[in-house]
TIKEMAR-459040 format. One record per residue (C-alpha): residue number from 1; residue in three letters; y, x, z. Coordinates in pm, whole numbers. Layout:
! residues N
SITE   k   r      Y      X      Z
SITE NUM ALA      Y      X      Z
...
This chain:
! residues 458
SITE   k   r      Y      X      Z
SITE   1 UNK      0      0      0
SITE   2 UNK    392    146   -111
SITE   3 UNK    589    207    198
SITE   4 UNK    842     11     33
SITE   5 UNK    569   -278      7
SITE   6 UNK    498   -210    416
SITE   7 UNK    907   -198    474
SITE   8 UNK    966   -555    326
SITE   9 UNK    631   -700    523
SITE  10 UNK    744   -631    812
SITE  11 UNK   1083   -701    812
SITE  12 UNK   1002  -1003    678
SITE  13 UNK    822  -1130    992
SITE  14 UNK   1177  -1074   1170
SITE  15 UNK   1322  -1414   1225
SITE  16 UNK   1563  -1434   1544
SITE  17 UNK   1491  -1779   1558
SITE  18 UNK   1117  -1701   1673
SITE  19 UNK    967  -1637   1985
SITE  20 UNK    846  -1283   2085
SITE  21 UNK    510  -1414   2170
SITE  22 UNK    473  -1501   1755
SITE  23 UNK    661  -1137   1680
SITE  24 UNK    380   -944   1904
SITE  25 UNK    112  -1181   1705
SITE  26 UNK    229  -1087   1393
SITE  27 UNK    291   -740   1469
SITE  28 UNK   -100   -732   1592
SITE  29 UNK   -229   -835   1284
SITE  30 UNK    -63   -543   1120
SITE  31 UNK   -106   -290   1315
SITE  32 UNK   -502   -351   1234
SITE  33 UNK   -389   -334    894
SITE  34 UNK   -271    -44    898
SITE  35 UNK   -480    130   1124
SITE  36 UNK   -767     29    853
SITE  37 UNK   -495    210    597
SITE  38 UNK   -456    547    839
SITE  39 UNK    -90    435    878
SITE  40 UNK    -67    429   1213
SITE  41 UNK    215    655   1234
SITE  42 UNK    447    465    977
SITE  43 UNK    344    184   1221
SITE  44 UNK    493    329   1434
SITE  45 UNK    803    421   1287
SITE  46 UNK    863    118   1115
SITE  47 UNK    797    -62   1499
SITE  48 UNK   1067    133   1590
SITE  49 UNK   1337     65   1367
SITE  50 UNK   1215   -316   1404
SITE  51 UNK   1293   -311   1831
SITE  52 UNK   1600    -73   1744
SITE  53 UNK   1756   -342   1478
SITE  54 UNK   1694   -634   1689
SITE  55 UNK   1957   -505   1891
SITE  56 UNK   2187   -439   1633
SITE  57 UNK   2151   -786   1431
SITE  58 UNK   2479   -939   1555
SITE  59 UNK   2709   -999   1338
SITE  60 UNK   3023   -770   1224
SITE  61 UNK   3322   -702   1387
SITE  62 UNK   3578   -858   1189
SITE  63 UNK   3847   -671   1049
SITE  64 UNK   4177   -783   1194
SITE  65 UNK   4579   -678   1082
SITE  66 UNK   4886   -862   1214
SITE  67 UNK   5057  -1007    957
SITE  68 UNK   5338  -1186   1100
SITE  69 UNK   5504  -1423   1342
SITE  70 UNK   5653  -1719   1337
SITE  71 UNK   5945  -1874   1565
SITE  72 UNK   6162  -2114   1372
SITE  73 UNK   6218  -2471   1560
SITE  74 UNK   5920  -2393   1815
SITE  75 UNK   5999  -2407   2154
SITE  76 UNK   5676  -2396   2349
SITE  77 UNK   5375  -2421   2038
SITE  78 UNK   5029  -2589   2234
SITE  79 UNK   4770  -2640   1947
SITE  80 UNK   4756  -2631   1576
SITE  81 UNK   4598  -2806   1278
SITE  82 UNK   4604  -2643    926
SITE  83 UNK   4517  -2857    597
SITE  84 UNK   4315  -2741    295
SITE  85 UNK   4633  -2694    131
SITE  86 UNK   4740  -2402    398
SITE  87 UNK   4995  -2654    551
SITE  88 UNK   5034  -2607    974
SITE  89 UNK   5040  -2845   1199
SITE  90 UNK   5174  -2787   1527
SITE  91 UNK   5260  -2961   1852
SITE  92 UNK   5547  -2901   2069
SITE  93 UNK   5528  -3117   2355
SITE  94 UNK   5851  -2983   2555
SITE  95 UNK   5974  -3092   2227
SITE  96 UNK   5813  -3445   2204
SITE  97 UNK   5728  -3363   1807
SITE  98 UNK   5476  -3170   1538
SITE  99 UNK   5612  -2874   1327
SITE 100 UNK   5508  -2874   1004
SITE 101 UNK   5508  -2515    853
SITE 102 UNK   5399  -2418    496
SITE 103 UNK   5165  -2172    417
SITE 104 UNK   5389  -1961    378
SITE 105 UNK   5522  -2033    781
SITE 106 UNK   5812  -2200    652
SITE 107 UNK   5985  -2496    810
SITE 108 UNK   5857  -2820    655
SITE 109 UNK   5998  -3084    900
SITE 110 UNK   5886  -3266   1185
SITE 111 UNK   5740  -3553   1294
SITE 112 UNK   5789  -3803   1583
SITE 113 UNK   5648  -4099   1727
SITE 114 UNK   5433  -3947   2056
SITE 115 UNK   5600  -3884   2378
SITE 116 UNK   5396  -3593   2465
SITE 117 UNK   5157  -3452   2181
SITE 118 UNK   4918  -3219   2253
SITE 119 UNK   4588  -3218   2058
SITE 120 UNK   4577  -3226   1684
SITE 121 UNK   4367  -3248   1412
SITE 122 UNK   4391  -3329   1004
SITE 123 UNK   4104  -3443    793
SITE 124 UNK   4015  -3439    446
SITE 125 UNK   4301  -3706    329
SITE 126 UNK   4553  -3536    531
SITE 127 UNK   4577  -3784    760
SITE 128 UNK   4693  -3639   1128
SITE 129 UNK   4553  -3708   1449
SITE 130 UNK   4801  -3637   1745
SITE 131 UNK   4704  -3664   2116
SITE 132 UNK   4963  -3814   2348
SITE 133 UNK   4894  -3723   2734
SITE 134 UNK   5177  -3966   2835
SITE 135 UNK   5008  -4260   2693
SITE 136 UNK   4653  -4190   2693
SITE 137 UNK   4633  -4236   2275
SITE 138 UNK   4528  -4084   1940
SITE 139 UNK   4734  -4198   1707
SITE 140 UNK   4717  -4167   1307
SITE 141 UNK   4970  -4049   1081
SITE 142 UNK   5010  -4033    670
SITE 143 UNK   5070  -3702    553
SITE 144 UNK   5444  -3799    560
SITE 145 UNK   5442  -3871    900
SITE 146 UNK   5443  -4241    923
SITE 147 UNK   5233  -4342   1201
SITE 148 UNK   4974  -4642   1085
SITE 149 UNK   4713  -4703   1367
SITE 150 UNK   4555  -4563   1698
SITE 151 UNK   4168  -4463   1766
SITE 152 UNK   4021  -4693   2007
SITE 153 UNK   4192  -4938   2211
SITE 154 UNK   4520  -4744   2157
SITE 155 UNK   4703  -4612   2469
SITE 156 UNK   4467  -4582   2782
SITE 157 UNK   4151  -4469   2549
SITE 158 UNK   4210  -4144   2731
SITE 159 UNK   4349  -3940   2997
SITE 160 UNK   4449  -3623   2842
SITE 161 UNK   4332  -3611   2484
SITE 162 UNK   4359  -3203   2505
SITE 163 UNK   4191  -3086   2163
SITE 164 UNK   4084  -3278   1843
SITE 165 UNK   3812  -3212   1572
SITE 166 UNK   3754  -3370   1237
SITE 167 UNK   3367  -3338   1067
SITE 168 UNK   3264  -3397    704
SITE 169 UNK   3202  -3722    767
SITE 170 UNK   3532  -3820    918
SITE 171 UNK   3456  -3836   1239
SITE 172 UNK   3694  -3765   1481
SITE 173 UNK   3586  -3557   1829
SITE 174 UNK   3884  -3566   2081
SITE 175 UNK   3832  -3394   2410
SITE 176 UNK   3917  -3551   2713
SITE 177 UNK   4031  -3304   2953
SITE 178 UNK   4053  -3536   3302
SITE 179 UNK   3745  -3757   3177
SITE 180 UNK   3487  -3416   3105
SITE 181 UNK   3352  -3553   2786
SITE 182 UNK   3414  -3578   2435
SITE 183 UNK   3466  -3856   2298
SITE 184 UNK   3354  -3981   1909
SITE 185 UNK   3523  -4230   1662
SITE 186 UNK   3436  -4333   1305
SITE 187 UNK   3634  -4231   1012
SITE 188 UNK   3818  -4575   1066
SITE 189 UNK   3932  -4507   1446
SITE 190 UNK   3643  -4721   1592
SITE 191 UNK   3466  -4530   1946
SITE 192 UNK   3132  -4485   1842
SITE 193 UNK   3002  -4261   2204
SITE 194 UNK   3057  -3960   2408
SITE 195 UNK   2895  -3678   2542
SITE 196 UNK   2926  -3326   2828
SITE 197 UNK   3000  -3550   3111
SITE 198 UNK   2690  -3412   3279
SITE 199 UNK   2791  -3024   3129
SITE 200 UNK   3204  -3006   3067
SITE 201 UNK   3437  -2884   3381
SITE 202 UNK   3797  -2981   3228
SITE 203 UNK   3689  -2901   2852
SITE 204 UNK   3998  -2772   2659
SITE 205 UNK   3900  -2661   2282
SITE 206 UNK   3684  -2759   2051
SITE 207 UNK   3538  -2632   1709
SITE 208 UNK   3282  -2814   1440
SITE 209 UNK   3023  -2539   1279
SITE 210 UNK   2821  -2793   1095
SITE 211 UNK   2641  -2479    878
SITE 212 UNK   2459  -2434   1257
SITE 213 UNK   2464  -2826   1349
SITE 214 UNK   2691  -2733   1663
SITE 215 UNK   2978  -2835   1850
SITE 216 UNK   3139  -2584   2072
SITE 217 UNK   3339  -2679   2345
SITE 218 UNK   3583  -2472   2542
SITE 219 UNK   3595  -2536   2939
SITE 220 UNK   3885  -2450   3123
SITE 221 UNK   3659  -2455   3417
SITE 222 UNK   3742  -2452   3800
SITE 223 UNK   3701  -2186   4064
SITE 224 UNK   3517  -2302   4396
SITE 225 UNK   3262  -2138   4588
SITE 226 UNK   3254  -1832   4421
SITE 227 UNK   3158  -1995   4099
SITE 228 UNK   3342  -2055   3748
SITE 229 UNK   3251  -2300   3527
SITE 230 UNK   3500  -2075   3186
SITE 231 UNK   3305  -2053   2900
SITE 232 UNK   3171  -2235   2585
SITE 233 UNK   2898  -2529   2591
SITE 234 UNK   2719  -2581   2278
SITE 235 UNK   2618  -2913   2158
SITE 236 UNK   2394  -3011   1832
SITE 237 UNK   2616  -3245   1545
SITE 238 UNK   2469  -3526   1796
SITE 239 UNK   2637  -3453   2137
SITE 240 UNK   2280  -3310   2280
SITE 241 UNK   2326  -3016   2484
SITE 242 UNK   2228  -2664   2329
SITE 243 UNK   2318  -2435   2539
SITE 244 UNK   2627  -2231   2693
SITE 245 UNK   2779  -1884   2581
SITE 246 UNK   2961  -1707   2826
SITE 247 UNK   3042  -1648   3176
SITE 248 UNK   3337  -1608   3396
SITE 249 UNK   3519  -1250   3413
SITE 250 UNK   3724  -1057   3192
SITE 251 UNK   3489   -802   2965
SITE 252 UNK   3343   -829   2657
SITE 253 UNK   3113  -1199   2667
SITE 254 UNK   3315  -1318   2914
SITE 255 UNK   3616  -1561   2991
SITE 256 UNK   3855  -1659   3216
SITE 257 UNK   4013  -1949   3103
SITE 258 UNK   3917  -2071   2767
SITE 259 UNK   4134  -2302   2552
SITE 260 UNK   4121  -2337   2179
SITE 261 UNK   3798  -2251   1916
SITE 262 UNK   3786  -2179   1608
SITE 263 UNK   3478  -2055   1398
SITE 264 UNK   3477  -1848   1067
SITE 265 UNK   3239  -1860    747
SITE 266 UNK   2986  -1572    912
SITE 267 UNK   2943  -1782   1267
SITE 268 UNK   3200  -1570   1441
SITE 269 UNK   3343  -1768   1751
SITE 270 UNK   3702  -1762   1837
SITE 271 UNK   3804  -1851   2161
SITE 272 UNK   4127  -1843   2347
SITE 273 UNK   4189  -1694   2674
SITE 274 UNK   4488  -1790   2798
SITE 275 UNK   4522  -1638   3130
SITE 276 UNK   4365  -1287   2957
SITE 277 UNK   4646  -1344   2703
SITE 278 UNK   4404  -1247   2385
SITE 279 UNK   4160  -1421   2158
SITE 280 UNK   3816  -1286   2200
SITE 281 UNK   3529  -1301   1944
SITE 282 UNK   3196  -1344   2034
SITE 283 UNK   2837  -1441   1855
SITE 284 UNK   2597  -1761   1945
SITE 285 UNK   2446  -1523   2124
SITE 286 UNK   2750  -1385   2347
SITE 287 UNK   2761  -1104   2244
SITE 288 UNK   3146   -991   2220
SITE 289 UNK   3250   -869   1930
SITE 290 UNK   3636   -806   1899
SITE 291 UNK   3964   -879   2098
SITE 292 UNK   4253   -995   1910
SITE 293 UNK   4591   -979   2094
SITE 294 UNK   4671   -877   2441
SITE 295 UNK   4950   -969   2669
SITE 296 UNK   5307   -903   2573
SITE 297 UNK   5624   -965   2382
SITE 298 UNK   5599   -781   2105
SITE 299 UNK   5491   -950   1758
SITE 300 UNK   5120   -931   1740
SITE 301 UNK   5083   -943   2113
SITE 302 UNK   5029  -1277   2323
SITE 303 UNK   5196  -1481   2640
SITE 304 UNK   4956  -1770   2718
SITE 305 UNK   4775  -1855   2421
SITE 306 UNK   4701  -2218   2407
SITE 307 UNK   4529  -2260   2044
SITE 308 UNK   4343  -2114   1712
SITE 309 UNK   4290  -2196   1376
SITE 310 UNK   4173  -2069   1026
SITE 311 UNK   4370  -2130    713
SITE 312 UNK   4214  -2184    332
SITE 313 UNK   4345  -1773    334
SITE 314 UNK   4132  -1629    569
SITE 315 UNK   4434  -1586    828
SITE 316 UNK   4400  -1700   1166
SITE 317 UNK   4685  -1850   1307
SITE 318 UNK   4722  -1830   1713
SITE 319 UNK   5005  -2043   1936
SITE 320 UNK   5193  -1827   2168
SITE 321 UNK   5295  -2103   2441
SITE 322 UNK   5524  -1871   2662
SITE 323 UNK   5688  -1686   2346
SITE 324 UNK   5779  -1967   2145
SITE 325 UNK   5574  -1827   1839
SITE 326 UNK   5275  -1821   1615
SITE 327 UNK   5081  -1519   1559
SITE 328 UNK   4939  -1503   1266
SITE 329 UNK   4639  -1269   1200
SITE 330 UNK   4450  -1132    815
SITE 331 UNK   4105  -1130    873
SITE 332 UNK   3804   -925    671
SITE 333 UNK   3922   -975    310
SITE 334 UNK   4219  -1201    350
SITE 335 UNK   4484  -1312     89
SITE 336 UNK   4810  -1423    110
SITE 337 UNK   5003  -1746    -29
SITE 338 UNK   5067  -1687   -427
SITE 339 UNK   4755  -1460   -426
SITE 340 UNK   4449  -1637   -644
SITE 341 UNK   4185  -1791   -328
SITE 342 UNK   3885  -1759   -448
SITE 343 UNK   3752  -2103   -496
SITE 344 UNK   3496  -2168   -235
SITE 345 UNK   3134  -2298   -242
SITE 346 UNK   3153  -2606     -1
SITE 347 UNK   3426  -2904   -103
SITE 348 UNK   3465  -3243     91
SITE 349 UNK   3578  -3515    -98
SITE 350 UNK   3648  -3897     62
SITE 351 UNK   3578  -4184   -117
SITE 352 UNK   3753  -4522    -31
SITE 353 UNK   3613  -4858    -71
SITE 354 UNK   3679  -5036   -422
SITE 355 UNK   3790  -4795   -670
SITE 356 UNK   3872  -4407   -661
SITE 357 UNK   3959  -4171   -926
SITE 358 UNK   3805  -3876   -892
SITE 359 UNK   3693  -3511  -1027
SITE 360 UNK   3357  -3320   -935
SITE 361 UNK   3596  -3044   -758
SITE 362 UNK   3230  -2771   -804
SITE 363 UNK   3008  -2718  -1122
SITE 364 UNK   2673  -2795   -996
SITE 365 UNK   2357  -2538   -989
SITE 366 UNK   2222  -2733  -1242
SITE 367 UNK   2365  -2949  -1513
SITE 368 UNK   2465  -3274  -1389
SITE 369 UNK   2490  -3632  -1582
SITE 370 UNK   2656  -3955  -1425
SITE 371 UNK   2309  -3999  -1253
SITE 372 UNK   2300  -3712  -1055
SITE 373 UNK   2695  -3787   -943
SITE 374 UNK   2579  -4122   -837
SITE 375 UNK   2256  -4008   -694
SITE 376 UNK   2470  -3715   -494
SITE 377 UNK   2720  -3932   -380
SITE 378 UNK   2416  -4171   -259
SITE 379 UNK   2415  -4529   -102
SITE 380 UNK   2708  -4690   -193
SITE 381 UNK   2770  -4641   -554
SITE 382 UNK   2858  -4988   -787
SITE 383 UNK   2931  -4778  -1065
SITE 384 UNK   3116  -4504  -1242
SITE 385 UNK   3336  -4550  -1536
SITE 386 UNK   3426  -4259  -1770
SITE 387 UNK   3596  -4241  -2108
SITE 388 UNK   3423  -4169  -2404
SITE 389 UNK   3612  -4014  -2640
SITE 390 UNK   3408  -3983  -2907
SITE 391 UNK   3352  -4359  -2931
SITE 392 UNK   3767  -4363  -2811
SITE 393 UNK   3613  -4642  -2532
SITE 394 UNK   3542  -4683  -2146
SITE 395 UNK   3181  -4664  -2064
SITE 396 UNK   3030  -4833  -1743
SITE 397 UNK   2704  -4637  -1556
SITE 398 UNK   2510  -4825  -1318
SITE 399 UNK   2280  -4681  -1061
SITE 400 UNK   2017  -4917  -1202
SITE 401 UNK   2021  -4744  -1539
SITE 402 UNK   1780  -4531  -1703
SITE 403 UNK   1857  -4146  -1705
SITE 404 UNK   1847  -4252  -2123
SITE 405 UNK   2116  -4505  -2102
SITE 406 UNK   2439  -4355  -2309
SITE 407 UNK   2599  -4443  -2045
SITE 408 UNK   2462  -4145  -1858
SITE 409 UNK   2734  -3888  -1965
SITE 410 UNK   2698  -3524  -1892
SITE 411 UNK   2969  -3454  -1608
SITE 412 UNK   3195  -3157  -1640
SITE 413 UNK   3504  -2997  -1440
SITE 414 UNK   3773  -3156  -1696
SITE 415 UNK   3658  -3501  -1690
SITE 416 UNK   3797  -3769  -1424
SITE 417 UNK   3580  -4034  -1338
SITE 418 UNK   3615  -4389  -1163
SITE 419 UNK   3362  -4452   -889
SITE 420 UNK   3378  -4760   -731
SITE 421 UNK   3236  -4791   -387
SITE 422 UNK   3113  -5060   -176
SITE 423 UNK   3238  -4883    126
SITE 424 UNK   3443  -4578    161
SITE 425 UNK   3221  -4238    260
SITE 426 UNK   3318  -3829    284
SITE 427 UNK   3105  -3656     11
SITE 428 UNK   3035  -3262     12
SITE 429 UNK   3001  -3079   -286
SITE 430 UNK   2806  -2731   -338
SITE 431 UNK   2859  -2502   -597
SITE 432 UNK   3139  -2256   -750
SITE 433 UNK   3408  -2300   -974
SITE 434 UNK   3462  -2467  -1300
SITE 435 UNK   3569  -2265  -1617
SITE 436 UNK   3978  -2295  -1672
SITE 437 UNK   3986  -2448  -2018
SITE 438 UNK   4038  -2833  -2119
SITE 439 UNK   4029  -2923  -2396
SITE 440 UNK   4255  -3247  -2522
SITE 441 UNK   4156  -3367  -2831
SITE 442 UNK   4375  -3669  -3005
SITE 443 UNK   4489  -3961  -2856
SITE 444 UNK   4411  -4058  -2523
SITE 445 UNK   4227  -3852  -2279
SITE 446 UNK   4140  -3904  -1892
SITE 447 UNK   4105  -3579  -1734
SITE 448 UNK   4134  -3354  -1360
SITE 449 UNK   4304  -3012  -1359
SITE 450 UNK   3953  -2815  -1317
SITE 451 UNK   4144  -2522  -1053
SITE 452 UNK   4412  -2548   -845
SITE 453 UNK   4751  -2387   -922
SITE 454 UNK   4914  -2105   -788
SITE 455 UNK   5215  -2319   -650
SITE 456 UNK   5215  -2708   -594
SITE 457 UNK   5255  -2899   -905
SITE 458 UNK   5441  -3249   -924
């Protein structure tokens, strides 16, 4: 047998997922292998480098550079929200309003209409959800800022709604500081349940990794008896408990007071430590792997951070409560406003009831038709309507159809499509980028820009 043969068999058995009764198993049945091959010394070796790289499987440190700060309008910044468009979000509750800061960390405007906001969170439609810990409420506002409903019963749903998290699906996770739970609501502000009363000691932050079906939840925690409850719970997508990451102190894996999350693409973790005065990154495992900030007034340095959050850049964007400013942070291979994003491989789309005119925003792994949209999309679907332009006519597809019906057009990144719903639903989308070109032939033509501009177009 190659070494290179013996190299990839047994690093294949490595799975850190598995226990190390199966590893010693596994490793049994090939040492007799290759004792019966006279390769007990490459066993050996190769045993070696296997115990050796278990410890060494955590993930990288990331790569950090302070880019710059931010201070215009911001009195005392608590937590932040940033949209797929690299738009901020940011509430100023000395202030009794949001910030709204370009990508770019200019001045937007602001918005009113809560007494005292606090947690925030936008989803997929832009819509904002603001805490209020005067009133007790979540309420919803349009991307402009016009307030149009409340989740729950309105004001008295909670008692401090500290942090707030949207999913794929919609859903909306707001922590409830004073109440030790999180609390759940549809897409359309309804309470569904909660969860971590049994586990959460004043929960603070909150981040959605739904690539590792977890929620992570930040505890602010409470000294008595020599104990600390600081740290991070982990919860699975359905509020059961997973396990915890952290302890109290102040060295590497461990916190003292934890406030915001946020998670990146690789599974790093995030977490603000606000009486530390630095963001510290750790692994699932707790391992830490970086410290980002430290206490001071200088830019780049921290005076009780309160929140965290990653924007469509890579940049990581950190309130500074007692400095008035944001911090904001290139991570690994970051890019800046203007630069071309590369376009990513995951894209959530929502779909309302009735009709919605929409583009496939990935090209596929394979080549789609109107079947595979509808299939993809899933329950739901009436029908989709494209334009045919050889024919120079609307056709209809029905789910019912054969995959034959000419109906069944092939779907592409150019083409816009009407999909009418019998109830609105989020739908994610694999895959990479479409190629640039469109072509417009004569006459009339319905179709989506396939990549987004450098600048906003009107």
């Amino acid at each position: 047998m190659p070494v290179e043969a013996v190299g990839v068999l047994i690093w294949n058995t490595i799975d850190r997922g598995r226990t190390t009764r199966t590893m010693d198993r596994r490793l049994g049945k090939l040492h007799n292998m290759f004792r019966t091959h006279s390769y007990i010394k490459l066993y050996l070796i190769l045993l070696l480098l296997i115990l050796t790289s278990q410890s060494g499987l955590s993930i990288e440190t990331p790569n950090v550079i302070h880019l710059n700060s931010i201070s215009e309008s911001l009195h005392a910044p608590i937590r932040i929200a940033i949209d797929a468009t690299g738009r901020a979000y940011v509430t100023d509750t000395s202030r009794h309003r949001v910030c709204v800061f370009d990508a770019s960390g200019n001045l937007l405007r602001w918005i009113y209409g809560t007494q005292a906001p606090l947690g925030i969170a936008v989803d997929a439609r832009g819509r904002l959800y603001v805490g209020d810990k005067e009133t007790g409420s979540v309420s919803v506002f349009t991307p402009e800022g016009t307030c149009i409903s409340q989740l729950g019963t309105g004001d008295g749903q909670f008692i401090m709604p500290t942090d707030i998290a949207v999913d794929s699906q919609s859903r909306i996770f707001v922590v409830d500081s004073k109440q030790n739970c999180v609390k759940i609501f549809d897409r359309n502000g309804n309470y569904e349940f909660q969860f971590g009363n049994a586990k959460l000691t004043f929960p603070t932050g909150i981040a959605i990794d739904e690539a590792n079906d977890s929620i992570l939840v930040g505890q602010y925690g409470v000294l008595g008896s020599g104990k600390d409850a600081s740290g991070i719970q982990v919860f699975d997508m359905r509020g059961n408990w997973k396990g915890s990451i952290g302890k109290y102190g102040a060295k590497a894996g461990e916190f003292t007071r934890v406030q915001g999350i946020a998670v990146d693409g690789q599974g790093r973790i995030y977490a603000v430590d606000c009486f530390q005065s630095t963001v510290q990154v750790v692994d699932y495992a707790g391992r830490g792997l970086a410290f980002i900030g430290h206490y001071g007034t200088e830019p780049g340095q921290l005076r009780l951070p309160s929140d965290v959050a990653f924007d469509p850049y890579n940049r990581l964007w950190v309130t500074s409560t007692d400095s008035g400013r944001i911090e904001v942070f290139g991570i690994d291979a970051y890019s800046l406003p203007g630069d071309q994003v590369p376009v990513g491989d995951v894209f959530t789309i929502e779909l309302n009831q009735g009709a919605n005119l929409i583009s496939v925003p990935l090209k596929p792994t394979n080549d789609w038709r109107l079947s595979d949209l509808a299939a993809h999309i899933g329950a739901g679907v009436i029908s989709i309507v494209t334009y045919n332009r050889e024919e120079d006519r609307a056709s209809c597809y029905l789910p019912s159809f054969t995959d034959g019906d000419p109906s069944n057009a092939p779907v592409n990144g150019s083409a816009s499509y009407i999909v009418i719903m019998e109830e609105g639903k989020s739908v994610t989308f694999h895959g990479t980028a479409w190629e640039g070109e469109v072509t417009l032939p004569a006459g009339m033509s319905m179709f989506a820009v396939p990549l987004q501009p450098n600048a906003d177009w009107q």
